[in-house]
C-alpha positions as CSV (number, residue, x, y, z in Angstrom):
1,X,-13.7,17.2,-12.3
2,X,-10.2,16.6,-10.7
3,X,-7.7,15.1,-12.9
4,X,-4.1,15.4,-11.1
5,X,-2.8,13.9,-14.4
6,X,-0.4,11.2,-12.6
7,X,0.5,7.9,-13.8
8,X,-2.2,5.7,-12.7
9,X,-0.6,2.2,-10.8
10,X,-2.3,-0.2,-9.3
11,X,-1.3,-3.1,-6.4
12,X,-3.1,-5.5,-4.1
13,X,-3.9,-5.4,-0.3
14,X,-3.4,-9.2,1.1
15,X,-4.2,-10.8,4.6
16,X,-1.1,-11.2,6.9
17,X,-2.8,-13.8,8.2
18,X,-0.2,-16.6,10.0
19,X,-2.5,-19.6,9.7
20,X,-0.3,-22.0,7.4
21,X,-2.7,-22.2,4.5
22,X,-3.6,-18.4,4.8
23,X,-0.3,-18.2,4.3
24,X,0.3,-19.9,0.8
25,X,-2.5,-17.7,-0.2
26,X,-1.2,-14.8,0.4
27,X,2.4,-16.0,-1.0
28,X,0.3,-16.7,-4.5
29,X,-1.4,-13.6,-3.9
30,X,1.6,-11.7,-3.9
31,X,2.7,-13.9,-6.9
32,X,-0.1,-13.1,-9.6
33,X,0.6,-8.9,-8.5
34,X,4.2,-9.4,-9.2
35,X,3.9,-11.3,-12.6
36,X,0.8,-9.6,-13.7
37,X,2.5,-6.3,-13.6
38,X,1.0,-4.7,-10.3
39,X,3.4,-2.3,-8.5
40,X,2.4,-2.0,-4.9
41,X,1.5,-4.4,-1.9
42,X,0.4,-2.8,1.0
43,X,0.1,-4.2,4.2
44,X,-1.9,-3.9,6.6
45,X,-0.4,-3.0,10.5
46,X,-2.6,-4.6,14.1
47,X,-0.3,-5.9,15.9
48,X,-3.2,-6.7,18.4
49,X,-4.8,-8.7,16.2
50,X,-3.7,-12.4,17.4
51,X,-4.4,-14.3,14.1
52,X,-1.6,-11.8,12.0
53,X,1.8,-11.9,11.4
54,X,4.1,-8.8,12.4
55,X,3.9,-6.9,9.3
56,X,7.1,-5.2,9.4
57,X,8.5,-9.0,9.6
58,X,6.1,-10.2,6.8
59,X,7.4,-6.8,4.8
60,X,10.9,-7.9,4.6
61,X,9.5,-11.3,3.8
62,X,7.9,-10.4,1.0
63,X,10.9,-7.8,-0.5
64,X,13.4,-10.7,-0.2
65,X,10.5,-12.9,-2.3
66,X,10.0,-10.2,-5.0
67,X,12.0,-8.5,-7.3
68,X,9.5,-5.8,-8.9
69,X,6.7,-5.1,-6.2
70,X,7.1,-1.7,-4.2
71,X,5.9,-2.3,-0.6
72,X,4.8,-0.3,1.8
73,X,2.9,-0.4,5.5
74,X,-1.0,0.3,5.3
75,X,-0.6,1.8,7.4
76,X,2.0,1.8,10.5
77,X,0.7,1.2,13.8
78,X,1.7,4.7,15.2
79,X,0.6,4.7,18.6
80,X,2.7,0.9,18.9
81,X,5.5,1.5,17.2
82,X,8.4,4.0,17.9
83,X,8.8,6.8,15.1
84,X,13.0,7.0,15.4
85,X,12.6,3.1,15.1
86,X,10.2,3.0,12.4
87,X,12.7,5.4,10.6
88,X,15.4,3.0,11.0
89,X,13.3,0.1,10.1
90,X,11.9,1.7,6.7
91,X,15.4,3.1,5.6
92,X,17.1,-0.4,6.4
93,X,14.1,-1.7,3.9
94,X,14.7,0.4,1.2
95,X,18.8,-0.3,1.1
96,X,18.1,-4.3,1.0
97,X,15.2,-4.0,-1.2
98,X,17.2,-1.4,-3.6
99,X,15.0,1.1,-3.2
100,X,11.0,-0.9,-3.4
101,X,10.3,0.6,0.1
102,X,7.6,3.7,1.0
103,X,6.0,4.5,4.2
104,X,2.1,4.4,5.0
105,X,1.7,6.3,8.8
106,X,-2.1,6.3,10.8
107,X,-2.5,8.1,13.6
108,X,-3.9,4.7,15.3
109,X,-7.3,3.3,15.7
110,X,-8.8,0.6,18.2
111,X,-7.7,2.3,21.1
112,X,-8.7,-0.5,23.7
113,X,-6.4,-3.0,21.9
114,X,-3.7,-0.7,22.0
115,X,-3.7,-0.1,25.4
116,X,-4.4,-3.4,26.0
117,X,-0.7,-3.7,24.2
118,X,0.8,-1.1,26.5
119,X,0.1,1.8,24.0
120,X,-1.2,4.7,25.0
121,X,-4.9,5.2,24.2
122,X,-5.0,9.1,22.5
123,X,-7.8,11.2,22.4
124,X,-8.3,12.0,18.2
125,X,-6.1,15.7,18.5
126,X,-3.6,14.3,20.7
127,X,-3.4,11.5,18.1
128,X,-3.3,13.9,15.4
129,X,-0.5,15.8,16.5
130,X,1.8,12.5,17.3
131,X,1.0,11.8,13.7
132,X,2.2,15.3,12.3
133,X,5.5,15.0,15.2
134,X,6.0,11.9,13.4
135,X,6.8,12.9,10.3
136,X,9.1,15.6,11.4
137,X,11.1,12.8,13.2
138,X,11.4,10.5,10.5
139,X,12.3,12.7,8.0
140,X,15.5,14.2,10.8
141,X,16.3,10.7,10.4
142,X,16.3,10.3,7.2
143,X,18.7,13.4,6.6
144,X,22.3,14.1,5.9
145,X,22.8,16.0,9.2
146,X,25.6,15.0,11.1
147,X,23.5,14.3,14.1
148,X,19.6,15.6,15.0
149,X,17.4,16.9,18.1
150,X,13.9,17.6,18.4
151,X,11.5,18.4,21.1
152,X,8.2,17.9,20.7
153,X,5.1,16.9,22.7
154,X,5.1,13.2,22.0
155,X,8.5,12.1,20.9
156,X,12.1,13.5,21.1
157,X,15.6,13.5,19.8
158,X,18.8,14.4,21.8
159,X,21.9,14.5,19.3
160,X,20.8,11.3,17.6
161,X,23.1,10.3,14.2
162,X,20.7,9.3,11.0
163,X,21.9,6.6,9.3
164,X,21.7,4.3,7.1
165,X,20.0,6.2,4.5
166,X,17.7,5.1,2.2
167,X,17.8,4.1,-1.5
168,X,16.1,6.4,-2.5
169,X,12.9,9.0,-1.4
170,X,10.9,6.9,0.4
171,X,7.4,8.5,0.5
172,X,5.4,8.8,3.4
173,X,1.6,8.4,2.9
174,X,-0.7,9.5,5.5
175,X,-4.0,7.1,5.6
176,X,-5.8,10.1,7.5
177,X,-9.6,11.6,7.2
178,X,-10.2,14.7,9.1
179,X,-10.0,18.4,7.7
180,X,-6.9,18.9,9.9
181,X,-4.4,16.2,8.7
182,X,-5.7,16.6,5.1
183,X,-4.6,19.9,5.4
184,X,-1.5,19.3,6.5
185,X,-0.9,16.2,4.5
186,X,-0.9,18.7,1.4
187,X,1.8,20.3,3.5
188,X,4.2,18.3,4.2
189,X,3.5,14.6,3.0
190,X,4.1,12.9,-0.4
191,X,0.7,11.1,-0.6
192,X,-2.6,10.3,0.7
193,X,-3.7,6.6,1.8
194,X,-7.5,6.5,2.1
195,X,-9.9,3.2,2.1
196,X,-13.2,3.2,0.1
197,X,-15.2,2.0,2.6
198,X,-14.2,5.2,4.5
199,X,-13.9,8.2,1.9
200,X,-16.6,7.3,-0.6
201,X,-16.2,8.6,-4.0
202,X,-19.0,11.6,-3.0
203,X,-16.5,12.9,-0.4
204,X,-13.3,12.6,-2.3
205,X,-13.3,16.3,-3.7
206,X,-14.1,17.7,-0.5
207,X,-10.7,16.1,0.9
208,X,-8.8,16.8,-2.3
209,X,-9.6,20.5,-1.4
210,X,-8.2,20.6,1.8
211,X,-5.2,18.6,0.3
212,X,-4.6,20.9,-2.1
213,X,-4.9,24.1,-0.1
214,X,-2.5,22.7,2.3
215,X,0.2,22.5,-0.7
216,X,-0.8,26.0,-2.0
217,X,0.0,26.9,1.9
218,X,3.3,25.3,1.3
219,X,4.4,26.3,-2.2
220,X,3.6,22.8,-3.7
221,X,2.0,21.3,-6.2
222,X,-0.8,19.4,-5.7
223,X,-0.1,16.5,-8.5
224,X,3.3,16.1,-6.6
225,X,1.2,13.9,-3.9
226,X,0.1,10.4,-4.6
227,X,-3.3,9.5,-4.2
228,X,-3.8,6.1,-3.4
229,X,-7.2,4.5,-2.7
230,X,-7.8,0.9,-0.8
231,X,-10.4,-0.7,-2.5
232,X,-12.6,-3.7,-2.2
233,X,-15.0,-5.9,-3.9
234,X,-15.6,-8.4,-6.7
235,X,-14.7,-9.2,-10.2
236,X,-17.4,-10.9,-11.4
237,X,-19.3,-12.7,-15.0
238,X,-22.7,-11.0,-13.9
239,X,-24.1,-8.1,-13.7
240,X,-23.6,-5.3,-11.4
241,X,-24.0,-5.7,-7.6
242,X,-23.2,-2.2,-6.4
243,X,-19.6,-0.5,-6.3
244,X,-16.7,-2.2,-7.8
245,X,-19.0,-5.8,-7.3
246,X,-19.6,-6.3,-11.0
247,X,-18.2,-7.6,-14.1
248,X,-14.3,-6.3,-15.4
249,X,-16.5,-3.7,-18.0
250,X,-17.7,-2.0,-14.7
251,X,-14.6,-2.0,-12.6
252,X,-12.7,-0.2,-15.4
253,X,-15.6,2.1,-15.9
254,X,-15.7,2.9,-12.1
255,X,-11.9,3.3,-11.7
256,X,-11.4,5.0,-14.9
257,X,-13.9,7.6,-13.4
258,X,-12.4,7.7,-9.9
259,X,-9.2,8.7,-12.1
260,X,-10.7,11.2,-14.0
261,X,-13.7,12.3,-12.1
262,X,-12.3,11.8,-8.5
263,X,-8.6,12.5,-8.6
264,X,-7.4,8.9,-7.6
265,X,-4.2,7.8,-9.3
266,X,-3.3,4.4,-7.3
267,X,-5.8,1.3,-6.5
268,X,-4.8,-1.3,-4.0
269,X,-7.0,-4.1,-4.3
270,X,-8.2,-6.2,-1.3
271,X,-10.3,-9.0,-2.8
272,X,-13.6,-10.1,-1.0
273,X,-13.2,-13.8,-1.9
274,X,-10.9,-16.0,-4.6
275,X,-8.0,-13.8,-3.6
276,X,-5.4,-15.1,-6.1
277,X,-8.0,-15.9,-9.1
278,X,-9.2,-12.3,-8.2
279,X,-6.1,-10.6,-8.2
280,X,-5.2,-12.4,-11.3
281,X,-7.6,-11.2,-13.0
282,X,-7.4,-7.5,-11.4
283,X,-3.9,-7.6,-13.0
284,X,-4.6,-9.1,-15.9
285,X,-8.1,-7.7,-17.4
286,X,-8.8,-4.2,-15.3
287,X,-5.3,-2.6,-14.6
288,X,-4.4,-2.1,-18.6
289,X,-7.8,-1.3,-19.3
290,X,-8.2,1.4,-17.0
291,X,-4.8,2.5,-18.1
292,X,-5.3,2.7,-21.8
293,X,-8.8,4.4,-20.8
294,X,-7.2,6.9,-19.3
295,X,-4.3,7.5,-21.5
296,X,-7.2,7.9,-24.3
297,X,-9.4,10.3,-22.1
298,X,-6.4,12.6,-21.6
299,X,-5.8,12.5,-25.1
């Protein structure tokens, strides 16, 4: 059993798509999360993929369309997209949005449409070790020091000046799999980003581990680090069709465990079809059970 004991929250995962229609859906989407009392929307980051909107463009969109939803990247598009400019891009967030802003960071993925971008195409440590430089430069940038350097494999600073500063502490959440980043995640990151279809449930303590033994490494505490899951399936008036396919009884059954059981703490919710009715009724039927489920477990 791992029970990190955070608040459990819960948001929705919806299609940047660009096609006009797409696009009112995902403006409801984002709608029913807000007014049903979800707290996250993460989106997700190809800029290769033709039929998507930019998502850092579509995240300030939807911050200037909101007034309660926290928003994040899920996750950014290292290999395409600068780290010193994501930095500046993430803080400038945060100060219009008042502080809703926190950062999802990937190492990268679909290598061939990368490069086909002009990235650079990494082999999986080289990729690995961007990711961790990364970090180190966003956070320089995010400091109160008069003016930063840093020299590292993949990216550098020469005597650059941070600014603006954020609102507040953004987080950075690392959507990353292998024993080496979930180590080092649990050293120097503030949570963990992982999709269902990726980390199954079965796996989940195994990572936790490493997680956590990269904290111990560091002198932290493990509950200090978010652990958000993507997940995806149906709501549904019949019986059950597998994982999180079923009716709202077995999704707050199944996400009450993955709380208790599994160490989760955060859901994002990608729907599989009737996005809006969907979320709607993720908002309005699971999240407060699973909530008051927990509360009662933990007694």
């Amino acid at each position: 059993m791992t029970d990190y004991g955070r608040d459990v929250a819960f948001g929705v995962f919806p299609t940047p798509s660009a096609d006009p229609a797409d696009l009112r859906t995902l403006w409801a989407v984002l709608a029913a999360a807000e007014h049903g009392g979800l707290e996250f929307a993460g989106i997700q980051d190809h800029p290769y993929q033709r039929a998507h909107l930019d998502t850092w463009t579509l995240m300030a969109a939807v911050l200037s369309r909101t007034e309660r939803l926290r928003v994040f990247p899920d996750v950014t598009n290292l290999p395409l997209r600068s780290p010193a400019i994501i930095a500046k891009a993430a803080a400038s967030l945060d100060v219009l949005s008042d502080g809703r802003f926190e950062l999802g960071l990937g190492a990268g993925a679909f290598w061939d449409a990368v490069a086909a971008m002009g990235g650079r195409a990494r082999a999986p440590r080289e990729a690995a070790d961007a990711l961790l430089e990364a970090v180190e430069v966003i956070r320089l940038l995010w400091s109160d020091a008069r003016s930063v350097r840093f020299e590292g494999e993949h990216y550098r600073l020469s005597g650059v000046r941070p600014g603006p500063a954020p609102a507040h502490d953004i987080g950075i959440w690392l959507g990353v799999l292998g024993p080496r980043l979930l180590r080092a995640l649990g050293r120097v990151a503030d949570g963990w980003l992982p999709s269902s279809g990726y980390a199954r449930p079965a796996q989940l303590a195994d990572m936790h581990a490493r997680i956590d033994a990269g904290a111990a490494e560091a002198g932290r505490d493990p509950a200090s680090i978010r652990r958000a899951y993507n997940v995806w399936g149906s709501i549904t008036d019949g019986s059950s069709g597998g994982f999180l396919e079923g009716p709202v009884e077995q999704w707050v059954d199944e996400l009450t465990e993955l709380v208790l059981e599994y160490g989760m703490d955060t859901f994002v919710f990608g729907p599989a079809a009737e996005p809006v009715a969907q979320v709607s009724r993720f908002a309005a039927e699971v999240a407060p059970a699973v909530r008051e489920a927990v509360l009662a477990e933990r007694g």
